[in-house]
N, C-alpha and C positions, 0 to 999 in steps of 0.2 A: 504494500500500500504506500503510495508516492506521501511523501509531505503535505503537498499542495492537496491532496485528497485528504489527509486527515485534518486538518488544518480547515477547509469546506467541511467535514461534516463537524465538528467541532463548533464551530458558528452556527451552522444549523439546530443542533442542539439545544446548544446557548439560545434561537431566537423562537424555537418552540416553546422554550420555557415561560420564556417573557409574557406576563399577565395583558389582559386588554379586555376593554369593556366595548357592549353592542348592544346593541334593541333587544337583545334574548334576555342579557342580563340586567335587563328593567324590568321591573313590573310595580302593578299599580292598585292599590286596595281602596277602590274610591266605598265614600261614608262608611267605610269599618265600624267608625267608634263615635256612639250616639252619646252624647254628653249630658249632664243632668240639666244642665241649664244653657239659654243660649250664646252668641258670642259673635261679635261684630268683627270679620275677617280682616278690616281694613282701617288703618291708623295715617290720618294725614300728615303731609313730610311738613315741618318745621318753620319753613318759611311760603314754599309755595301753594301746600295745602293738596299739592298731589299725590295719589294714591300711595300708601307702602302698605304690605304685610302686616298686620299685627300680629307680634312673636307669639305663640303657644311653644315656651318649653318645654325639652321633653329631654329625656334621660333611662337611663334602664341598668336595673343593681347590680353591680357586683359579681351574682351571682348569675347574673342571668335568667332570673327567674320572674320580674317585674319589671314594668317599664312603666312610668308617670309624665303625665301631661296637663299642665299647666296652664290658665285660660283666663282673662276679666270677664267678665260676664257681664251683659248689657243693659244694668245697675251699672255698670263704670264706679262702683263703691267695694265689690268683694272680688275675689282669686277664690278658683276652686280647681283642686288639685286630684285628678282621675287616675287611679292605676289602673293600668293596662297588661291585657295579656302579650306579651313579646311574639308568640309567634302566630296568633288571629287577629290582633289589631282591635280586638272586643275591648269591653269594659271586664275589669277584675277587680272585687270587692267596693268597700264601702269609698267615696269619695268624701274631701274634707274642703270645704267652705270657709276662708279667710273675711271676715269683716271688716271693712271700711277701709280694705287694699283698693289703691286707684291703680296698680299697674305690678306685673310682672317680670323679672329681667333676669330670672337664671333662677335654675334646680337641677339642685345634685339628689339620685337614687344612693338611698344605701340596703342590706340587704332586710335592715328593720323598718324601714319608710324614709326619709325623704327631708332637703332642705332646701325652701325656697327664698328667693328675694323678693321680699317687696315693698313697695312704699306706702305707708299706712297715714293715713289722718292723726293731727296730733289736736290736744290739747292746751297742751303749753303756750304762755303769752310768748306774743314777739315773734312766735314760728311762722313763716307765712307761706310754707308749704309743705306737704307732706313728708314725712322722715324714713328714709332706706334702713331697712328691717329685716334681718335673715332670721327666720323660723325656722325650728329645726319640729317634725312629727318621728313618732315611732307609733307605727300603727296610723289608728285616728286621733293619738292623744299626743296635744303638743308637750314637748318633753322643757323647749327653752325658746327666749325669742331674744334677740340683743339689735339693737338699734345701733348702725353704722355711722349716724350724721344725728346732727341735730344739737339741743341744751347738756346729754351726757357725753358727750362725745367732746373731747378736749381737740380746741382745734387752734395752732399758733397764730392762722391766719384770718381766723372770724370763726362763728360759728356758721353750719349752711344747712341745708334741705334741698328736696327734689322738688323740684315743678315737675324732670321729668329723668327718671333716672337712666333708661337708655346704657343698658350694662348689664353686667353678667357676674355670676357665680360659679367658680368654682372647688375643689376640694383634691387634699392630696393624702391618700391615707398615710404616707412616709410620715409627712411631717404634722399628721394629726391637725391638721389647718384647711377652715373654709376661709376662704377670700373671695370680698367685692368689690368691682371695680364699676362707679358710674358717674353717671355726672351729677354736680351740685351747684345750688347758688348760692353764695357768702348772704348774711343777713347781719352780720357785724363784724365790728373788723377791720382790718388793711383792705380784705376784700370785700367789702361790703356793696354789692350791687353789681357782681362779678359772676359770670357764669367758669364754671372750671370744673375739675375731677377727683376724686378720691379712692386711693385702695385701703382696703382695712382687711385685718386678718381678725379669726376669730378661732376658739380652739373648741373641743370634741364637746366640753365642757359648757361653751357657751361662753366664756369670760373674752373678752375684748384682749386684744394682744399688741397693743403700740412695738414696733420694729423699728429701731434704727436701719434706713437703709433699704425699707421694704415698704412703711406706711405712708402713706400721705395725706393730705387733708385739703389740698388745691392743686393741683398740679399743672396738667396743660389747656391752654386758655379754649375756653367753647370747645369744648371737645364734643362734637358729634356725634363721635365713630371710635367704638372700644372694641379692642382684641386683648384677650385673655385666655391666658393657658396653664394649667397645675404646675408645678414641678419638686424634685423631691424634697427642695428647702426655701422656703421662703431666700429673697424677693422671689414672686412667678413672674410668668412671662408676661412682658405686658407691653403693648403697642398704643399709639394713640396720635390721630390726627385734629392738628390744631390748626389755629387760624392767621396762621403768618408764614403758612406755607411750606411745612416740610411733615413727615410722618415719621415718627420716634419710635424705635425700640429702646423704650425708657426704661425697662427692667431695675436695671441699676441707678435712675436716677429719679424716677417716677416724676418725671416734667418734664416738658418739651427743650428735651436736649440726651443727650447721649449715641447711640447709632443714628444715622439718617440712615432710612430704607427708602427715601423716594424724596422727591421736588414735587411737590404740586401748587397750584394755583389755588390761592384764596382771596378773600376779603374780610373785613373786619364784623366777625361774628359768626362768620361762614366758611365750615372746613371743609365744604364741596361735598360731601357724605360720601365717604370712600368706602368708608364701611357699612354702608345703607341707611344713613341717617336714622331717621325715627321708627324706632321696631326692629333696628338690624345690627344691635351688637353683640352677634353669637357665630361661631361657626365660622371664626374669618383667621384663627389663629389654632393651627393644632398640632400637637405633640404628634411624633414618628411614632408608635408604641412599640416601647421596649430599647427606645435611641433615647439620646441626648439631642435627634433633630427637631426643628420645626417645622411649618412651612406655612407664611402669610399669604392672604389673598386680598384683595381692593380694587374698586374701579378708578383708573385712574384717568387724565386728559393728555397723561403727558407733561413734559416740561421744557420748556424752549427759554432761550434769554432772562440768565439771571440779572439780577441785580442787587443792590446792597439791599439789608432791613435795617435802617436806622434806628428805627427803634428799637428791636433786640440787639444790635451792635455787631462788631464785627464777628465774623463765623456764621450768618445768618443770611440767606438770600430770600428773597422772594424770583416767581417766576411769569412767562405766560405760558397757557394753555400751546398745545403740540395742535389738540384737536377738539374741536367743543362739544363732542360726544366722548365719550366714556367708552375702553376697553380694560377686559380681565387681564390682571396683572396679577404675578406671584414675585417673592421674595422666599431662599431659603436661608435657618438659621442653624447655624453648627450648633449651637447651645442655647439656653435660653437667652442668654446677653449679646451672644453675636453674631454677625452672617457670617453665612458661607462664601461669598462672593463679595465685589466691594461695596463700600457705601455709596450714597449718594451724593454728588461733588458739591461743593458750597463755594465756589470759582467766580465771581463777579465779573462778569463779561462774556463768560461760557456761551456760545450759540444752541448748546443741546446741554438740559442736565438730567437726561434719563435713561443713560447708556446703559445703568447698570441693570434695570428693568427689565424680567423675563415677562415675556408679553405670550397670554393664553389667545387672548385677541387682539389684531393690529386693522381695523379698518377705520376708515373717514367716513365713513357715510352711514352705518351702523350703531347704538347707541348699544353700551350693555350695563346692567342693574343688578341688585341684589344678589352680588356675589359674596360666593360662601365656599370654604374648603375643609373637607374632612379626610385625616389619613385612615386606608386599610389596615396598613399594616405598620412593618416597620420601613418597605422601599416604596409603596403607592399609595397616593390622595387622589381625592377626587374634587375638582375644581368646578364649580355650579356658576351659569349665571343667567338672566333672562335677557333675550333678546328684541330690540325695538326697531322696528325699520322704520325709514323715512322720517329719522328725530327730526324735533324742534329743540333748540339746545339755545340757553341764556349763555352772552358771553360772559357773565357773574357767574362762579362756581355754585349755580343749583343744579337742579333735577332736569329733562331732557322727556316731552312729551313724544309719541309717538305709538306707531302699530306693534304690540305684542306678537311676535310670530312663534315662538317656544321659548324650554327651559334648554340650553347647552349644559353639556356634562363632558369635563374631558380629564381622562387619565394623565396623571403627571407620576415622575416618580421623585425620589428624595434626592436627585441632582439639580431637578425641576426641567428638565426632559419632556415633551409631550410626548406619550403615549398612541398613537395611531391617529384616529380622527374622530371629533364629540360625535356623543348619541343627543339628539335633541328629540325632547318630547313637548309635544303641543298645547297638550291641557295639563299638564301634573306642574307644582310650583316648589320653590323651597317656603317655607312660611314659620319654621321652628326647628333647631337643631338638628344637626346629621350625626346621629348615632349608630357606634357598633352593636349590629343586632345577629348573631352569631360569626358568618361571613360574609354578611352584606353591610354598607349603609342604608339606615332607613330615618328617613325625617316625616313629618306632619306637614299638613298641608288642607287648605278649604277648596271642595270642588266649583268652581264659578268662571265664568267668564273674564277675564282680567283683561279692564280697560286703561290704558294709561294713556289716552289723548287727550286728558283732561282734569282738574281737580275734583277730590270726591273727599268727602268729609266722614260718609260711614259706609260701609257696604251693608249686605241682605243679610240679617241674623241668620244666624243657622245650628243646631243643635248636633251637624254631622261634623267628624273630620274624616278627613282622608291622607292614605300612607302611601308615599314612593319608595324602593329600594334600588340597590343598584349593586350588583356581585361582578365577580370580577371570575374570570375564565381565561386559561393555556390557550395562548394561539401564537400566531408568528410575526405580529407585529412587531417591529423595533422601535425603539423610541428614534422621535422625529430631532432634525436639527436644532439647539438651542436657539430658539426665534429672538429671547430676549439679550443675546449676546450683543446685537448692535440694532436700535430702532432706526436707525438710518441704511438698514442692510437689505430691504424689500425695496417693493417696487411700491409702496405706499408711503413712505417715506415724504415725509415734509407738504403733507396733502395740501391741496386746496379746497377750504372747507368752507362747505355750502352755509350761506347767507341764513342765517336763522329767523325763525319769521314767529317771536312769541308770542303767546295771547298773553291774555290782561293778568294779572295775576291777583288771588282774593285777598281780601283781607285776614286779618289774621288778628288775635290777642294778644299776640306780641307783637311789637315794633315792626318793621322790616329794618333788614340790615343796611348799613352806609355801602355805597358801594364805588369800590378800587376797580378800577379801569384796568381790565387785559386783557381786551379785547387784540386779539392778533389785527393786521393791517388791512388783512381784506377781508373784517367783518364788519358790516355796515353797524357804526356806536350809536345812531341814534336809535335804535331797537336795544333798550335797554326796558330791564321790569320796573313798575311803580317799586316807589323806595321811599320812607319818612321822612321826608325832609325835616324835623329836629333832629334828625341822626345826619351824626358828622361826616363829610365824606372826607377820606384819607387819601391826600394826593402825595404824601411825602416821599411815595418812592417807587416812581410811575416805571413799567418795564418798560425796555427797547420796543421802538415801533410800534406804537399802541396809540388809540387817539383816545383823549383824555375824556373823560364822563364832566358836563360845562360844571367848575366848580363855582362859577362867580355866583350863582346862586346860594352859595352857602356861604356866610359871612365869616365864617370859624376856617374855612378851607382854607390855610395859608402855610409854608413851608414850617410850620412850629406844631404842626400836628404831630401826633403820636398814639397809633393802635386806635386813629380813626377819632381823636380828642385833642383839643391844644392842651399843652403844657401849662402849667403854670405851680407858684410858690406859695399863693393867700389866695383867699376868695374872692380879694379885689381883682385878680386876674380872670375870672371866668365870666361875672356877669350877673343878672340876673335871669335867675331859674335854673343856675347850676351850679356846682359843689368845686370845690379845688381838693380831688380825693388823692392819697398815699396809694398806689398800686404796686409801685417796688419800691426798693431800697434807690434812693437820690431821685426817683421819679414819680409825678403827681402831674393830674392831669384834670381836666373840667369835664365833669359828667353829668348830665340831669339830675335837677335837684331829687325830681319826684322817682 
């Protein structure tokens, strides 16, 4: 037998081995699981009030023997937590009914019952919003409950609450530690009238656990879009995109700073929702099982022409948008603290800063959404995202209207390699956590029609959910060419991107945000969204080639702005009907009184 022949089957071998997923290994369990009460599928995004997911977490024990899901119930006052059977997708036993929960954002199974997060109505003067709450059951009876925010929660920075916590739970049996990671807004304080982040650890016990080096209590500004992942010792892993335009694997530093995995485009208040804005921080960040790997996923626009952030200082850019639609992008990490690959450049003058970006999808004319990644194993994930043809995309980093055509699913492995070619399914959605449910992933999901040409405030109650799964099977695929070794290496490269044509956008109960121009050159600027004009707009640090959003209209618009506010020392400097507030150390800034 020649060389060259063993050598051919030897590869052969090797490329039968190779995992790959296809339409066989989908399948789909529409209304399985009838819920006691009902549940509004559909949470409006943040600013524009267009449709997202409302998360139903779900989880399954240990042992494998229970799976729980998670739901607000359309009261919008309590959470009611369903065990489920793992391998019919039925109802199993008594479910348990949480009081005067406005929202759910992570549950861990254990093999006795179950720990959920969530934000509960308080009492307490001076609160003026709900306080993040991990409940721990065994059985139907709650064993403990510890409040993560709030009047007992010792905070250097103010004390805070949720309006909307937008985060996740996790749990590590190693280190005998639940940890929460969501967002908060200061109500006293340095930060007082500051939206930001917080992790807290909490132990088996229930007692609160302050960590040097692990907890936080404000971390990265407007944070969005939270990724989180167990690991065998505190700090876990933790990712978080904020609003001056870069995305942190802050692990070790829990604020916006430490790893750059990405450049992205924002505005002041607006982190673009990488990680699916409202309803979607779950499933975007997950452990190799049985590695010390990771692997992130996010939507991103892309990054083109940095330039300085003056206000964070030097080490900080801001950028513009590559492309005003959104494609699936991954990142892998060697360890919880670091990549595998390089960072993202922080190069002021840079033409491209997203070389290092492994790109699941690279098109201009395509929008893609609610991405989500779950690993098999310990060499394959699966990469989830939903597909919108014919976007309509804000050159302001929001949301992107347009026609639903499926859900993409595409095999990656732990080099971040793509796997053959996505299986897309038409009607099945991601809508709550991708769980290992023996050898498949299986997540939740509501059967409906999903329209996104437009804002929608609630969808059609419904008392069903429905299950997708997706297994993995021997075939001969080899993994495809690293796509995201160079965005400049296709023939889509540096698109020309189609003139966006927005509708009106609603109003909302909160503000709208100030809005920072980057808009690329050949997007027509005056197709920008309604915006509050008492909100500052931030020209202080306009990218390359971009036409400016008219400041003259804002009396505050002037080269002394800072994170979208002027500067200032006393409150003679701000005026009347706003404050001269401390937000960092030597820096203070004019914010609305009220």
């Amino acid at each position: 037998m020649s060389f060259f022949y063993r050598l051919t089957l030897a590869f052969s071998v090797v490329s039968l081995a190779v995992s790959q997923i296809s339409d066989s290994t989908f399948s789909k369990l529409p209304n399985a699981l009838t819920i006691p009460s009902k549940f509004d599928p559909i949470i409006p995004a943040y600013w524009t009030g267009l449709p997202h997911h409302r998360r139903t977490p779900f989880a399954i024990s240990p042992d494998g023997t229970t799976a729980y899901l998670a739901y607000l119930t359309t009261s919008y006052a309590s959470v009611v937590v369903q065990p489920v059977d793992p391998t019919t997708f039925t109802a199993k036993g008594s479910s348990v009914e949480i009081q005067r929960a406005r929202e759910v954002s992570g549950l861990v199974a254990q093999n006795d019952g179950f720990a959920v997060l969530v934000k509960v109505d308080t009492d307490a003067p001076g609160v003026p919003f709900p306080i993040a709450t991990i409940m721990r059951y065994k059985g139907t009876t709650k064993a403990w409950e510890r409040a993560v925010n709030g009047p007992s929660v010792n905070a250097q920075s103010g004390h805070s609450s949720s309006p909307d916590m937008n985060g996740d739970l996790v749990y590590s049996d190693k280190a005998g530690l639940y940890a929460a990671y969501f967002v908060v807004a200061a109500y006293s304080g340095a930060a007082n009238g500051h939206y930001g982040d917080s992790i807290q650890y909490v132990d088996d016990t229930g007692a609160l656990k302050t960590m040097s080096g692990a907890s936080s209590t404000f971390g990265c500004s407007h944070n969005t879009g939270i990724a989180f992942e167990a690991a065998d010792a505190a700090p876990f892993a933790s990712v978080c995109a904020e609003d001056h335009g870069s995305i942190w694997l802050n692990t070790n530093t829990q604020y916006m700073g430490g790893v750059k995995i990405a450049n992205e485009n924002t505005t002041n208040g607006v982190s673009g929702e990488p990680m699916g804005g409202m309803g979607g921080s779950y499933s975007a960040l997950s452990r190799f099982i049985g590695s010390d790997q990771y692997i992130f996923a996010w939507a991103s626009r892309g990054a083109v022409n940095l330039t300085p952030d003056t206000w964070m200082g030097d080490g900080y850019v801001q950028s513009s948008p590559r492309w005003l639609n959104h494609n699936a992008a991954i990142s892998i990490m060697a360890t919880k603290s670091t990549l595998a690959g390089a960072q993202a450049i922080s190069q002021v003058g840079a033409s491209s800063g997203d070389s290092q970006v492994i790109w699941v999808t690279k098109s201009d004319s395509v929008d893609h959404q609610n991405i989500h990644v779950a690993a098999f194993n310990d060499n394959y994930a699966l990469v989830t995202y939903e597909i919108l043809d014919s976007p309509d995309c804000q050159p302001v980093p929001l949301s992107c209207t347009g026609t639903f055509s499926g859900t993409g699913m595409q095999l990656v492995d732990k080099t971040g390699k793509l796997i053959g070619s996505p299986v897309v399914a038409a009607d099945a959605y991601v809508a709550g956590d991708m769980v290992n449910v023996g050898d498949k992933l299986c997540w939740p999901y509501v059967q409906m029609t999903w329209d996104l040409s437009q804002p929608k405030s609630n969808g059609t109650y419904t008392n069903k959910i429905s299950f997708a799964c997706m297994g993995l099977q021997g075939g001969s695929t080899t993994p495809t060419s690293n796509t995201g070794s160079n965005p400049n290496s296709n023939s889509n490269s540096n698109p020309t991107t189609p003139k966006p044509t927005p509708s009106p956008m609603p109003r909302s109960n909160t503000p709208a945000p100030s809005v920072q121009d980057t808009t690329p050159k050949d997007v027509d600027s005056t197709q920008q969204p309604a915006k509050n004009t008492t909100q500052h707009q931030n020209d202080t640090t306009k990218p390359k080639d971009t036409t400016p959003v008219n400041s003259s209209s804002n009396p505050k618009s002037n080269s002394q702005n800072c994170e979208g506010f002027k500067k200032c020392t006393s409150q003679t400097d701000c005026g009347s009907g706003y404050k001269c507030l401390k937000v960092r150390a030597g820096r203070s800034v004019c914010v609305p009184a009220s």
